[in-house]
PDB file of N, CA, C and O in Angstrom:
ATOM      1  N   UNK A   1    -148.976  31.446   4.807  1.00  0.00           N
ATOM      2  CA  UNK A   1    -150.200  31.476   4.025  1.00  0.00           C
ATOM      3  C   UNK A   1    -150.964  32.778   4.243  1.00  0.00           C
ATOM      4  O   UNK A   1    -151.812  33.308   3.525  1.00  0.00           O
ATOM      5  N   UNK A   2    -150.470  33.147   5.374  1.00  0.00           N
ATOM      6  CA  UNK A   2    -151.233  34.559   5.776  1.00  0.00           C
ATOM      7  C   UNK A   2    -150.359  36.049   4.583  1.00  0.00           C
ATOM      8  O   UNK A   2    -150.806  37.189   4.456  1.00  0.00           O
ATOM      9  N   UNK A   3    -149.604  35.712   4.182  1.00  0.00           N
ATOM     10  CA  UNK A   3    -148.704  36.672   3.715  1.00  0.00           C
ATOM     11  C   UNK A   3    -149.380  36.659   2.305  1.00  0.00           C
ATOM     12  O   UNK A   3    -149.961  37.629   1.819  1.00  0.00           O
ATOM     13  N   UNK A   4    -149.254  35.612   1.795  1.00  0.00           N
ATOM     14  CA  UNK A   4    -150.167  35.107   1.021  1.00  0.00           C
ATOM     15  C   UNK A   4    -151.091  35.571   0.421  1.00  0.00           C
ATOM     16  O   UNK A   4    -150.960  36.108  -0.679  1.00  0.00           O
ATOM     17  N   UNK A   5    -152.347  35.432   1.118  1.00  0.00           N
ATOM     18  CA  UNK A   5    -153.472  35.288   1.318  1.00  0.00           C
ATOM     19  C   UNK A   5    -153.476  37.560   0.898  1.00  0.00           C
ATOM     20  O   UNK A   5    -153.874  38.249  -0.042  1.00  0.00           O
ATOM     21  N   UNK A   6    -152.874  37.813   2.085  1.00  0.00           N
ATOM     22  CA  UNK A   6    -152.898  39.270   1.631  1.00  0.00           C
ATOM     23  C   UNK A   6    -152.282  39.864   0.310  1.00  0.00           C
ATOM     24  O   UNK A   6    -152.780  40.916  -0.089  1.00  0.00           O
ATOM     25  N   UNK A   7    -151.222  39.289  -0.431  1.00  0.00           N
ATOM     26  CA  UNK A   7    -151.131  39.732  -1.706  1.00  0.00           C
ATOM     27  C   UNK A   7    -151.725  39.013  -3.055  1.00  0.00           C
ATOM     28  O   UNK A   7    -151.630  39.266  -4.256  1.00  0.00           O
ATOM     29  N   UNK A   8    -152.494  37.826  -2.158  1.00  0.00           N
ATOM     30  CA  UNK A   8    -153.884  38.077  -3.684  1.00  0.00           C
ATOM     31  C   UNK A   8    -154.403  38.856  -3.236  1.00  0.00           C
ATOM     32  O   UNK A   8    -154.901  39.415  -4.214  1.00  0.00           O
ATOM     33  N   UNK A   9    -154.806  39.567  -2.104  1.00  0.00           N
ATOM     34  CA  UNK A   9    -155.983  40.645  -1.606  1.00  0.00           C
ATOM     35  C   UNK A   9    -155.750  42.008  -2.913  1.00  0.00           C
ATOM     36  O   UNK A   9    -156.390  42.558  -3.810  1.00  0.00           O
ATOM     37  N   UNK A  10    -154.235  42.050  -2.195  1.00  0.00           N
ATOM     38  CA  UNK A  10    -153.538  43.054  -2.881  1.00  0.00           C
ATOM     39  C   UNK A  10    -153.213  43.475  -4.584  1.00  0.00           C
ATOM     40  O   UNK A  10    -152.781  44.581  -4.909  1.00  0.00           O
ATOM     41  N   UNK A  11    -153.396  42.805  -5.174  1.00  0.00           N
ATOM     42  CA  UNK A  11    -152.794  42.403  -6.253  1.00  0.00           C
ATOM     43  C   UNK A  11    -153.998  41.939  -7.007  1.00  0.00           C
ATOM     44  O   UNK A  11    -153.892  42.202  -8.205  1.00  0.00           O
ATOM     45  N   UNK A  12    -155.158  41.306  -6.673  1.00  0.00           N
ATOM     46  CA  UNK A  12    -156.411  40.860  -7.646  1.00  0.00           C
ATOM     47  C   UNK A  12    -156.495  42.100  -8.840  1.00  0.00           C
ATOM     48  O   UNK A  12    -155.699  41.904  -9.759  1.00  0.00           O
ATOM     49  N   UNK A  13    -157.214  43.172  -8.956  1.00  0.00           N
ATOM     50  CA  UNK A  13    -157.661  44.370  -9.554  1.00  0.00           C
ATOM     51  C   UNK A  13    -156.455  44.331 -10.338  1.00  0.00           C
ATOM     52  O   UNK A  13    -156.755  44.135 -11.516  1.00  0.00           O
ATOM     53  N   UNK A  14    -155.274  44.433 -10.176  1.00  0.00           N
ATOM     54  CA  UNK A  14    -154.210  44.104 -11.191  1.00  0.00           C
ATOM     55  C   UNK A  14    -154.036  42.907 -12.066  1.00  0.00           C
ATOM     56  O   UNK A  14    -153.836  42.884 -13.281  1.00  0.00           O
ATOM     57  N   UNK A  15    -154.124  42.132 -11.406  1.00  0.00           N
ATOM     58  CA  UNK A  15    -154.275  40.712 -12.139  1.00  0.00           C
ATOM     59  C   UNK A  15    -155.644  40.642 -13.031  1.00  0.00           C
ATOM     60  O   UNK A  15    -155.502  39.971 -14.054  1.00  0.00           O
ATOM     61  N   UNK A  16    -156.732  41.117 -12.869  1.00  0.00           N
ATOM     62  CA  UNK A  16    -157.724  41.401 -13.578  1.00  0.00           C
ATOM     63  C   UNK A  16    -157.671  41.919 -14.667  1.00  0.00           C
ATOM     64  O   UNK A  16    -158.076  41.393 -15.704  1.00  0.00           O
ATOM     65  N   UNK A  17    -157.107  43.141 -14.562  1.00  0.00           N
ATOM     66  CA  UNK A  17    -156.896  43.902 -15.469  1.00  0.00           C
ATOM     67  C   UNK A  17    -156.356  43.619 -16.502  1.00  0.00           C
ATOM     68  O   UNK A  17    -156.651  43.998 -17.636  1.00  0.00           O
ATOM     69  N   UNK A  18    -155.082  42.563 -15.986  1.00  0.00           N
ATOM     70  CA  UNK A  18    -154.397  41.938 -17.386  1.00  0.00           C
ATOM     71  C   UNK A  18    -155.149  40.784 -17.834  1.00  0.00           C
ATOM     72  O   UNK A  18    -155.158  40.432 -19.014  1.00  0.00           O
ATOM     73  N   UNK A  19    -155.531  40.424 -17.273  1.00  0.00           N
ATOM     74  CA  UNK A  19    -156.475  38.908 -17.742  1.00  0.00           C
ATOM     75  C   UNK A  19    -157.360  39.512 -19.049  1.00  0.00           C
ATOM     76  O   UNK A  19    -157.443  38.965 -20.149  1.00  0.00           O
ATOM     77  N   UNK A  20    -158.105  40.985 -18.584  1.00  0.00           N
ATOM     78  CA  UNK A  20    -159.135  41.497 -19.677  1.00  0.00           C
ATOM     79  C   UNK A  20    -158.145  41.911 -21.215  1.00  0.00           C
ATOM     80  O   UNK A  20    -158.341  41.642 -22.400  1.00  0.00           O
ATOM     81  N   UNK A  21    -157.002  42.704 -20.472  1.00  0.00           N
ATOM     82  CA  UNK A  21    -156.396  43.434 -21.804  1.00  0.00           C
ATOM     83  C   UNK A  21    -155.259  42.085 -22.376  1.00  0.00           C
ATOM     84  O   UNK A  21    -154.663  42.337 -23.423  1.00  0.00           O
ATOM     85  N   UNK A  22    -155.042  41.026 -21.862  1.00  0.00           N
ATOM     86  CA  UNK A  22    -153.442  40.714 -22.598  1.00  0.00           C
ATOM     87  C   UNK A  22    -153.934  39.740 -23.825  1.00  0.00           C
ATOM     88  O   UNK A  22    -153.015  39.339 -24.540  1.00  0.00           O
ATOM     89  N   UNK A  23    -155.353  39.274 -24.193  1.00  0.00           N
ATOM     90  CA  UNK A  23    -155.619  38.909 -25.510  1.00  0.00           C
ATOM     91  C   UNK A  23    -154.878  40.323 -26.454  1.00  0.00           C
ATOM     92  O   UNK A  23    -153.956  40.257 -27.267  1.00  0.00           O
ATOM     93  N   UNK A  24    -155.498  41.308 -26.093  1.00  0.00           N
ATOM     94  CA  UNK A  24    -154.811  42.430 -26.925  1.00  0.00           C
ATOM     95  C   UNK A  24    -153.600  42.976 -26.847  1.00  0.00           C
ATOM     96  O   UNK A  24    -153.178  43.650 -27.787  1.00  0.00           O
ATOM     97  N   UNK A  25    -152.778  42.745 -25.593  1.00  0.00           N
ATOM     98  CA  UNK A  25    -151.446  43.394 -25.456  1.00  0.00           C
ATOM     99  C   UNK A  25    -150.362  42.329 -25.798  1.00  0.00           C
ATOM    100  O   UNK A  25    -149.264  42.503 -26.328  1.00  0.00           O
ATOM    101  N   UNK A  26    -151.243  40.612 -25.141  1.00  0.00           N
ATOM    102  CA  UNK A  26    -149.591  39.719 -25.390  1.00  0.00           C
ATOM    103  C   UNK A  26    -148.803  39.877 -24.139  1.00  0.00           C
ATOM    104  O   UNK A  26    -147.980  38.983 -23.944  1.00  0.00           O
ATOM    105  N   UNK A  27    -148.894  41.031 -23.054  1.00  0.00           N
ATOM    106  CA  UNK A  27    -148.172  40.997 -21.683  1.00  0.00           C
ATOM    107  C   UNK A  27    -147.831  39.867 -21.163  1.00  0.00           C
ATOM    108  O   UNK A  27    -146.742  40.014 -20.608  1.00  0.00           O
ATOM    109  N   UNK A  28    -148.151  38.993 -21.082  1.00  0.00           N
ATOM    110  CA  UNK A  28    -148.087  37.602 -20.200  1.00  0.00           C
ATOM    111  C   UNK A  28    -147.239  36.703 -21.509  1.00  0.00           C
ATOM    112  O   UNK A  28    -146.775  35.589 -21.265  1.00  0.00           O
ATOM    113  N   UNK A  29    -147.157  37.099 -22.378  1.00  0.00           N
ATOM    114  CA  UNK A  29    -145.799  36.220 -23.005  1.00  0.00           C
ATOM    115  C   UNK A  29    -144.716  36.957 -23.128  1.00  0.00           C
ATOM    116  O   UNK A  29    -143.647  36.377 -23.317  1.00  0.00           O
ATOM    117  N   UNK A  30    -144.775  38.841 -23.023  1.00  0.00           N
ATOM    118  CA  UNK A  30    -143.691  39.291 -22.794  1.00  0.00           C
ATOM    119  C   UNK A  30    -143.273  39.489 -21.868  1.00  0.00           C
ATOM    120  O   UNK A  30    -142.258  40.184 -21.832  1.00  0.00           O
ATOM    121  N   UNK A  31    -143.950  38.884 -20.442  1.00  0.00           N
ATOM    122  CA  UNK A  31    -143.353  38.659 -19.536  1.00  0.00           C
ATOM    123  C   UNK A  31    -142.537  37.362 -19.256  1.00  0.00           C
ATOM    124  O   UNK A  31    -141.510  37.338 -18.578  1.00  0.00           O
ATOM    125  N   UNK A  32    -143.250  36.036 -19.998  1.00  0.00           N
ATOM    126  CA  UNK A  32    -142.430  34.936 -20.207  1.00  0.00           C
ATOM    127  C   UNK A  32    -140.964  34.629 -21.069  1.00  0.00           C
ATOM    128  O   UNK A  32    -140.005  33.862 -20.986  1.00  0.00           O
ATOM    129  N   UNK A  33    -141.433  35.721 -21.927  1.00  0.00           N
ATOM    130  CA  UNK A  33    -140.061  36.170 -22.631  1.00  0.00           C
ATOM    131  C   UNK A  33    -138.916  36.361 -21.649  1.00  0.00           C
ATOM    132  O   UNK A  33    -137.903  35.696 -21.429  1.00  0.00           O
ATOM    133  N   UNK A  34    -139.413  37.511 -21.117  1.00  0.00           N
ATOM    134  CA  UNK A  34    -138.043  37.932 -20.124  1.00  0.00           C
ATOM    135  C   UNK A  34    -137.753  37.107 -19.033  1.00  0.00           C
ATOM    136  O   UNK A  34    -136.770  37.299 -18.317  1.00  0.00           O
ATOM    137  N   UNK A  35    -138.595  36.155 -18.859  1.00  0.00           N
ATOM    138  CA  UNK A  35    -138.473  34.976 -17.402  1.00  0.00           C
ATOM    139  C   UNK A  35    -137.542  34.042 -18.113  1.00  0.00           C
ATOM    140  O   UNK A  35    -136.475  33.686 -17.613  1.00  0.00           O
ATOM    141  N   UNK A  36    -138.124  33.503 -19.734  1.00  0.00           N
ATOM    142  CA  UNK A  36    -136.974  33.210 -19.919  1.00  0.00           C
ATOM    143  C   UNK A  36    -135.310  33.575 -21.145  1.00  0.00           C
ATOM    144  O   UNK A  36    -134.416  32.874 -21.620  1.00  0.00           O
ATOM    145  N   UNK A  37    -135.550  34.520 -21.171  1.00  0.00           N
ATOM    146  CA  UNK A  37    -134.280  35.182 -21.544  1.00  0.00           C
ATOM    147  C   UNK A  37    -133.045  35.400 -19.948  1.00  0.00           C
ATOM    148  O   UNK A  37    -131.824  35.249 -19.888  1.00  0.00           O
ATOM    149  N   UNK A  38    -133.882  35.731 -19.052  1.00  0.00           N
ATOM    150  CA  UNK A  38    -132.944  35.686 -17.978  1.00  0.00           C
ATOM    151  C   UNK A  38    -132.945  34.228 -17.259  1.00  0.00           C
ATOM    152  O   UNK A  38    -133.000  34.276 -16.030  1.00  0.00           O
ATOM    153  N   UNK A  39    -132.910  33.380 -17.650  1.00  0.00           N
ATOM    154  CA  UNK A  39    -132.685  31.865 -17.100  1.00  0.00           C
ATOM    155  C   UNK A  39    -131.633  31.525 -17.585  1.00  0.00           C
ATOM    156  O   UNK A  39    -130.788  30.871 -16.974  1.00  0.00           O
ATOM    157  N   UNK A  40    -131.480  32.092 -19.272  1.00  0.00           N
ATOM    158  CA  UNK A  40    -130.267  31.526 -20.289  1.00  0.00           C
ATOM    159  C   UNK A  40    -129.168  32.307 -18.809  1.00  0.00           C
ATOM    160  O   UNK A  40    -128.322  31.433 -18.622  1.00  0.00           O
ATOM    161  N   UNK A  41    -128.889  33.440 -17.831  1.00  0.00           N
ATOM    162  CA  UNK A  41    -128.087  34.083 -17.689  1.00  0.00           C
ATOM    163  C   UNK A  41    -127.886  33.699 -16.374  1.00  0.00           C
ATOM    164  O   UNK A  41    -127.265  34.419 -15.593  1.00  0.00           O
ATOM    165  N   UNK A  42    -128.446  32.422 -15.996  1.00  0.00           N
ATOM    166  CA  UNK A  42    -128.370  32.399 -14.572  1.00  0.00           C
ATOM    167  C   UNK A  42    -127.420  31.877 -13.941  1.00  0.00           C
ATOM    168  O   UNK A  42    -127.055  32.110 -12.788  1.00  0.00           O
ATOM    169  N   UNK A  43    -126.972  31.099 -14.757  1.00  0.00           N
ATOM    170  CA  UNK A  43    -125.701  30.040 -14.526  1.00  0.00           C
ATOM    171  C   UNK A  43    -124.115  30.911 -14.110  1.00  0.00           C
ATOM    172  O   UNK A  43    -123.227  30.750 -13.273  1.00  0.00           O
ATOM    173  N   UNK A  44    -124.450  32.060 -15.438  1.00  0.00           N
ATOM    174  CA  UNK A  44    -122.920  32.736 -15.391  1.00  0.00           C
ATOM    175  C   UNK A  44    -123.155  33.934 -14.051  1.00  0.00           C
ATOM    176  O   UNK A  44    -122.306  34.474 -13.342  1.00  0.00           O
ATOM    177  N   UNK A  45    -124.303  34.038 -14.057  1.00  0.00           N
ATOM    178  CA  UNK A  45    -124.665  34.750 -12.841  1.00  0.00           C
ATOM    179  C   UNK A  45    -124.814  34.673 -11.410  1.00  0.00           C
ATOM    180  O   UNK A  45    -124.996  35.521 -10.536  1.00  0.00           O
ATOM    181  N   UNK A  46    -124.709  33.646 -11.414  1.00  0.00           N
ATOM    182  CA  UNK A  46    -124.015  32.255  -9.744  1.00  0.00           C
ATOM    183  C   UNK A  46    -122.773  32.547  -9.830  1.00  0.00           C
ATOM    184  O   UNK A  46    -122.095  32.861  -8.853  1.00  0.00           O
ATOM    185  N   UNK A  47    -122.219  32.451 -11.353  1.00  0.00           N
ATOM    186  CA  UNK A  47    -120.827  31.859 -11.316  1.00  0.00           C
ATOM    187  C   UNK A  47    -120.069  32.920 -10.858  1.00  0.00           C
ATOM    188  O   UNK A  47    -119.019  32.650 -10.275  1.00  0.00           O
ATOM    189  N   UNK A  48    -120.507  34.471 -11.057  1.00  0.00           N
ATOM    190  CA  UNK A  48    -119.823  35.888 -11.150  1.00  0.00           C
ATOM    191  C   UNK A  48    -120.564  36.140  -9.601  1.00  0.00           C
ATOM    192  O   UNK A  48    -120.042  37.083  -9.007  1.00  0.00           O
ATOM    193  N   UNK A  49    -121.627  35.498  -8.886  1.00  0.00           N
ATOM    194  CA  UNK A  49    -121.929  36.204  -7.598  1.00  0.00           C
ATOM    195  C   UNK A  49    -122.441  37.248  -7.832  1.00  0.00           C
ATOM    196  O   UNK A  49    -122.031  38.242  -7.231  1.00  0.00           O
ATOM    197  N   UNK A  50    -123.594  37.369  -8.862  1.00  0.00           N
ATOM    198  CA  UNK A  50    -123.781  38.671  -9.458  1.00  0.00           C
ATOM    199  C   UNK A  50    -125.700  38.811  -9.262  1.00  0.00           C
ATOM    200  O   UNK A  50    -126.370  38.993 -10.278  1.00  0.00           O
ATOM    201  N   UNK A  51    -126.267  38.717  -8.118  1.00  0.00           N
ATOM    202  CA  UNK A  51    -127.587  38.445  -7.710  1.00  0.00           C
ATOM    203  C   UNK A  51    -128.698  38.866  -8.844  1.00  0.00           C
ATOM    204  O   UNK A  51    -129.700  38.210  -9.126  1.00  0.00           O
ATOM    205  N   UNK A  52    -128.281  40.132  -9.438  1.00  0.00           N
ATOM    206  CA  UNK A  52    -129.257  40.420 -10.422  1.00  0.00           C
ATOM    207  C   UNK A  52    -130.323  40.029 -11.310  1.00  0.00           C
ATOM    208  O   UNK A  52    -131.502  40.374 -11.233  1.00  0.00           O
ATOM    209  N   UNK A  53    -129.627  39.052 -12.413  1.00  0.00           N
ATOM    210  CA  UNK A  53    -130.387  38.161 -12.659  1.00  0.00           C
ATOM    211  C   UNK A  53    -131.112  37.364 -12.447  1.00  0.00           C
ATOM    212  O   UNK A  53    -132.072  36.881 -13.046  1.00  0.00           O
ATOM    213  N   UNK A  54    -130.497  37.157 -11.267  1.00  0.00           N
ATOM    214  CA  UNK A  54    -131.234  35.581 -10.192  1.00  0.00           C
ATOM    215  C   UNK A  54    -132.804  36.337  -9.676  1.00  0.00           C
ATOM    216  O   UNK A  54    -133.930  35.956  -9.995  1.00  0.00           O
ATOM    217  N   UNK A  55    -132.528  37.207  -9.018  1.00  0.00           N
ATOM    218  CA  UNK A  55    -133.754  38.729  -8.726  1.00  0.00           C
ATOM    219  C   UNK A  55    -134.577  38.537  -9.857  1.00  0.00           C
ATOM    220  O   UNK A  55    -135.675  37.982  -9.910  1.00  0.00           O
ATOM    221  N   UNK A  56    -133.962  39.025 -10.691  1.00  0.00           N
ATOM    222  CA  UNK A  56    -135.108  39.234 -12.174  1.00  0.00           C
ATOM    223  C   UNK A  56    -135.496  38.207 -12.532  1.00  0.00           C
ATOM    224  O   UNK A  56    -136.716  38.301 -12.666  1.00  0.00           O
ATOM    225  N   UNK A  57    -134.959  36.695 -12.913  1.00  0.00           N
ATOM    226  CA  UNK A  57    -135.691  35.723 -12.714  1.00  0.00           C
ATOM    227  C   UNK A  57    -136.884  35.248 -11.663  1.00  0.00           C
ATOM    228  O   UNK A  57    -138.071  34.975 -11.842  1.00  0.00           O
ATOM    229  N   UNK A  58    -136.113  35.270 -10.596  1.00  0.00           N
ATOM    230  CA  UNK A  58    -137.278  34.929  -9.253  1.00  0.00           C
ATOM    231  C   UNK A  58    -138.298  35.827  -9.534  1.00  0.00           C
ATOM    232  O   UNK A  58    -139.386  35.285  -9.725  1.00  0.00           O
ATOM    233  N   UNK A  59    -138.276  36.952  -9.611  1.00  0.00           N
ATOM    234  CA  UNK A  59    -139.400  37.532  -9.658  1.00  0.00           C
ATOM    235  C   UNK A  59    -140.579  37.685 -10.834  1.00  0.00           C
ATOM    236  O   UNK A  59    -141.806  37.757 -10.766  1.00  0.00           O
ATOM    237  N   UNK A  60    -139.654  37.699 -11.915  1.00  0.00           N
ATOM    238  CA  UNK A  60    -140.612  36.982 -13.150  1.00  0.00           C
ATOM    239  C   UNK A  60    -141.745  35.831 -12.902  1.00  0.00           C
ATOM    240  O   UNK A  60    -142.966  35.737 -13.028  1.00  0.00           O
ATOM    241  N   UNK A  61    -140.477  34.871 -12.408  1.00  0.00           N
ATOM    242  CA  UNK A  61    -141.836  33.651 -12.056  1.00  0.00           C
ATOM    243  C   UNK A  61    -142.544  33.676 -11.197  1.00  0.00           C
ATOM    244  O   UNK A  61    -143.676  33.197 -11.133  1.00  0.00           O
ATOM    245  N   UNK A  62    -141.862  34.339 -10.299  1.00  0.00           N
ATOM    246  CA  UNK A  62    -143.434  34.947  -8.817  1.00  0.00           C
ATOM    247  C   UNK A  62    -144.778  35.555  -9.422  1.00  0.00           C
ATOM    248  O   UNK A  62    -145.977  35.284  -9.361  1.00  0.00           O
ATOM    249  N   UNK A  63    -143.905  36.595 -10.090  1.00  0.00           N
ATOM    250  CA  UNK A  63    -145.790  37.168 -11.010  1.00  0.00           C
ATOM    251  C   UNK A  63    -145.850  36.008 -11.726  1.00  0.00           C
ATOM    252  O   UNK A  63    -146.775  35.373 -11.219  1.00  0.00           O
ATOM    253  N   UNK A  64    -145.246  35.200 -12.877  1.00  0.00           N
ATOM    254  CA  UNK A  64    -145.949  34.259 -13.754  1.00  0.00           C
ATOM    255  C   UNK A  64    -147.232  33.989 -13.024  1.00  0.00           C
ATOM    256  O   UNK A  64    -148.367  34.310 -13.377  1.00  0.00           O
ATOM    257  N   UNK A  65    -146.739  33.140 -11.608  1.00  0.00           N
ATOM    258  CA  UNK A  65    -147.427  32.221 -11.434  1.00  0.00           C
ATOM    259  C   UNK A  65    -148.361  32.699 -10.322  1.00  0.00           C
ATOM    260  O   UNK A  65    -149.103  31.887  -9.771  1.00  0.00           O
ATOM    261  N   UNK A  66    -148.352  33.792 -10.026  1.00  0.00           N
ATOM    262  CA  UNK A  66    -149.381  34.641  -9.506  1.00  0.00           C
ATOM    263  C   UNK A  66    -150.285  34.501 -10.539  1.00  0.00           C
ATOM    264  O   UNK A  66    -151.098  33.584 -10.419  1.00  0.00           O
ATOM    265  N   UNK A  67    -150.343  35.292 -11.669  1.00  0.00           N
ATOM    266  CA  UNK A  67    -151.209  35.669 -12.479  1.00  0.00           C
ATOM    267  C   UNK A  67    -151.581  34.396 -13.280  1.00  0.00           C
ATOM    268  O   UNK A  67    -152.703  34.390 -13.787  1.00  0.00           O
ATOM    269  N   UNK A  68    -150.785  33.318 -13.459  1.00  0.00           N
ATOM    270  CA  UNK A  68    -151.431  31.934 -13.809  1.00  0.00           C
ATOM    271  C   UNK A  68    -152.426  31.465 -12.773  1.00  0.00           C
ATOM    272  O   UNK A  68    -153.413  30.880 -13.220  1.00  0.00           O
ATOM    273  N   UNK A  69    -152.340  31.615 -11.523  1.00  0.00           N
ATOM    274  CA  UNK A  69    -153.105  31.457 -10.686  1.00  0.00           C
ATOM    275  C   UNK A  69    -154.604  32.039 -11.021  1.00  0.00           C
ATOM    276  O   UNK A  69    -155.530  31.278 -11.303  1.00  0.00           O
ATOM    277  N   UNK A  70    -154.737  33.362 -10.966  1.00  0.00           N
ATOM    278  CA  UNK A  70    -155.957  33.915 -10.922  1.00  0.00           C
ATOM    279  C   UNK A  70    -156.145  33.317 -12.867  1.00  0.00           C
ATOM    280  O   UNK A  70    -157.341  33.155 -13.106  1.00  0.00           O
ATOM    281  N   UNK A  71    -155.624  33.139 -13.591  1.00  0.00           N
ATOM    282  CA  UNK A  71    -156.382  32.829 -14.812  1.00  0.00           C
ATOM    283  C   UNK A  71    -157.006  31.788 -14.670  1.00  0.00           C
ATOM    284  O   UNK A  71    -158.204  31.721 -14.943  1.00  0.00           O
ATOM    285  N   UNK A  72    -156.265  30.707 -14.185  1.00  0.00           N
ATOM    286  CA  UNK A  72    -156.519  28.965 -14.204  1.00  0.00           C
ATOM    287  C   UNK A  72    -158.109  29.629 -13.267  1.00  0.00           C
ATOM    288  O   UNK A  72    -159.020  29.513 -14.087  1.00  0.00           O
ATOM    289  N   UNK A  73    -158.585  30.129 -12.165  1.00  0.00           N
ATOM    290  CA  UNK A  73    -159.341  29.770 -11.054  1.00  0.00           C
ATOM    291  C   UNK A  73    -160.235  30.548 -11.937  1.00  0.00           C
ATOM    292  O   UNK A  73    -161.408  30.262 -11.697  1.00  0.00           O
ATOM    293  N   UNK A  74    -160.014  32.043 -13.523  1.00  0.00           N
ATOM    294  CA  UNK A  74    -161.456  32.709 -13.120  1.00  0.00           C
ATOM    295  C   UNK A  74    -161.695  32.192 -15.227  1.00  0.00           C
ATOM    296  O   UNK A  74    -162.577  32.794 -15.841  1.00  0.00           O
ATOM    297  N   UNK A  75    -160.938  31.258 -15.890  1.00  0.00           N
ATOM    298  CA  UNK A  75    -161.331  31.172 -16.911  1.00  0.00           C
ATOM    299  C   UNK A  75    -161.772  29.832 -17.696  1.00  0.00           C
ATOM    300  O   UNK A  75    -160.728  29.263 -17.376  1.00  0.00           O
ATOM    301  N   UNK A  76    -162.276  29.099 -18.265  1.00  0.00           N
ATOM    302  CA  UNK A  76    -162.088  28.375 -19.214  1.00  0.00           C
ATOM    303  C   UNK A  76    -160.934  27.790 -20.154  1.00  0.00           C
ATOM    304  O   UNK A  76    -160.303  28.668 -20.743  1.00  0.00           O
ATOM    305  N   UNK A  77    -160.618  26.740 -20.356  1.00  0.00           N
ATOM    306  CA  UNK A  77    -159.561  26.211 -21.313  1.00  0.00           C
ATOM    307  C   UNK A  77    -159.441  26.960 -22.405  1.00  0.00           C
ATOM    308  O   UNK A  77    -158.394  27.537 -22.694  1.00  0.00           O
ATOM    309  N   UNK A  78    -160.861  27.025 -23.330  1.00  0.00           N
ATOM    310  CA  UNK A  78    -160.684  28.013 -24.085  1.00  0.00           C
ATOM    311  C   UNK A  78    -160.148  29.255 -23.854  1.00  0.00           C
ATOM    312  O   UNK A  78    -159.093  29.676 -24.329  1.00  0.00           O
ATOM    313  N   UNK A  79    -160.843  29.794 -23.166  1.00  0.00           N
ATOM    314  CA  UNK A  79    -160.403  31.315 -22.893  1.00  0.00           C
ATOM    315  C   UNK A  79    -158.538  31.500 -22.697  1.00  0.00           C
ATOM    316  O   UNK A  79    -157.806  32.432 -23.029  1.00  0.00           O
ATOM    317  N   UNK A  80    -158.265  30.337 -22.103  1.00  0.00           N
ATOM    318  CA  UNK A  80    -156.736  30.081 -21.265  1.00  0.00           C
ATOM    319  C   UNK A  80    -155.945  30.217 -22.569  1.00  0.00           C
ATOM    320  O   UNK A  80    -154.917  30.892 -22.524  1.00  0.00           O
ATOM    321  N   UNK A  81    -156.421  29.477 -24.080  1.00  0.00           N
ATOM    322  CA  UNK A  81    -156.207  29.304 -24.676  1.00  0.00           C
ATOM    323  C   UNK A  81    -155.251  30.635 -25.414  1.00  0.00           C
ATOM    324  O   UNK A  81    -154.148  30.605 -25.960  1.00  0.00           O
ATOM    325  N   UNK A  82    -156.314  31.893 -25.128  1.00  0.00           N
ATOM    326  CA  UNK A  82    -156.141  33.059 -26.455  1.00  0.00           C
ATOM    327  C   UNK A  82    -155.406  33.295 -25.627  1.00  0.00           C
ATOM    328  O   UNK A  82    -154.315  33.224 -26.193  1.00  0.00           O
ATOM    329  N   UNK A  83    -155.172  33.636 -24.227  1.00  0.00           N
ATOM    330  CA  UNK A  83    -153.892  34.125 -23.822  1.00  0.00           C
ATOM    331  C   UNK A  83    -152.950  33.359 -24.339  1.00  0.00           C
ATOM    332  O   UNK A  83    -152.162  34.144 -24.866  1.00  0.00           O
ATOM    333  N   UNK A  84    -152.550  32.203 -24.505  1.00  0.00           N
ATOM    334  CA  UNK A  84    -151.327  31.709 -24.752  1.00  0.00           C
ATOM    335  C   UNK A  84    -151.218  31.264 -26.239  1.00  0.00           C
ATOM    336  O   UNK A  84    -150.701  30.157 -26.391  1.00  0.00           O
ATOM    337  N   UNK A  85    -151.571  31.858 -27.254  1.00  0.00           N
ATOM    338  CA  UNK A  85    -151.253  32.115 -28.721  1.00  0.00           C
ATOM    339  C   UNK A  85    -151.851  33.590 -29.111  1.00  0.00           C
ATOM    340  O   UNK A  85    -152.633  33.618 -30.061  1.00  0.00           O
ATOM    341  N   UNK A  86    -151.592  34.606 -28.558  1.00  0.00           N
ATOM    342  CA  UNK A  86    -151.564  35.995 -28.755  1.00  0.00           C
ATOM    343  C   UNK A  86    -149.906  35.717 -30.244  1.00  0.00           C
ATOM    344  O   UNK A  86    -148.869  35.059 -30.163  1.00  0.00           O
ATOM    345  N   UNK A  87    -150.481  36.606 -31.380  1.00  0.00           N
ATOM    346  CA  UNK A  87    -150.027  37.026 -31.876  1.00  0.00           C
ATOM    347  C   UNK A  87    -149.736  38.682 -32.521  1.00  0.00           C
ATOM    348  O   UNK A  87    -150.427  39.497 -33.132  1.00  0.00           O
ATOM    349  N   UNK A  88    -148.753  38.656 -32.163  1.00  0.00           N
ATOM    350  CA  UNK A  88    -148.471  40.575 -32.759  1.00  0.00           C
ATOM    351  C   UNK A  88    -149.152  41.165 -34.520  1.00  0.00           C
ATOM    352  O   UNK A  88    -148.558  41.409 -35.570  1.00  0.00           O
ATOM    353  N   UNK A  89    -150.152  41.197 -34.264  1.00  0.00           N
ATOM    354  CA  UNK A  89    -150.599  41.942 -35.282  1.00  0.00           C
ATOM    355  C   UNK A  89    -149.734  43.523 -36.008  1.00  0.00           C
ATOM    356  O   UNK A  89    -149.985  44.570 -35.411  1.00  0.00           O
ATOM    357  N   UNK A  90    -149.378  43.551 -36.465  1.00  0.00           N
ATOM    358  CA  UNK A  90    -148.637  44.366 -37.682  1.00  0.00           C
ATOM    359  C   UNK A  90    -149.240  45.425 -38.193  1.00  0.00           C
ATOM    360  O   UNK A  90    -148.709  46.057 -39.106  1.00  0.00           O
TER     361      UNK A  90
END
């Protein structure tokens, strides 16, 4: 918990940052994108002994749920909301 504890220390001002910009960027679903585009690959990627994917997965969901963390504790339902129907404006 101590390890923890120091990379929210570490890591807040970043996590902030996206909380303000990803109504406008969408980051946090193109990061879910790639968390799960590399899940479809995980299976054949056990199967080949091939760690890569498994890496890029794990670590996808480590930030997910880092940065779900600091949203859930500093926003509103609403607010939770526009992050998770960001659409790509054209």
């Amino acid at each position: 918990s101590a390890d923890l504890k120091l990379l929210e220390e570490a890591t807040i001002s970043i996590c902030k940052s996206l909380v303000e910009k990803n109504p406008r960027t969408g980051n946090l679903g193109a990061l879910i994108k790639v968390f799960l585009s590399r899940t479809k690959e995980l299976k054949i990627s056990a199967e080949c002994q091939n760690h890569l994917f498994i890496w890029q997965a794990h670590n996808a969901l480590f930030i997910i749920c880092c940065l779900l963390k600091v949203f859930i504790s500093r926003m509103s339902e609403e607010e939770l909301q526009l992050h998770f129907t960001y659409e790509d404006k054209a």
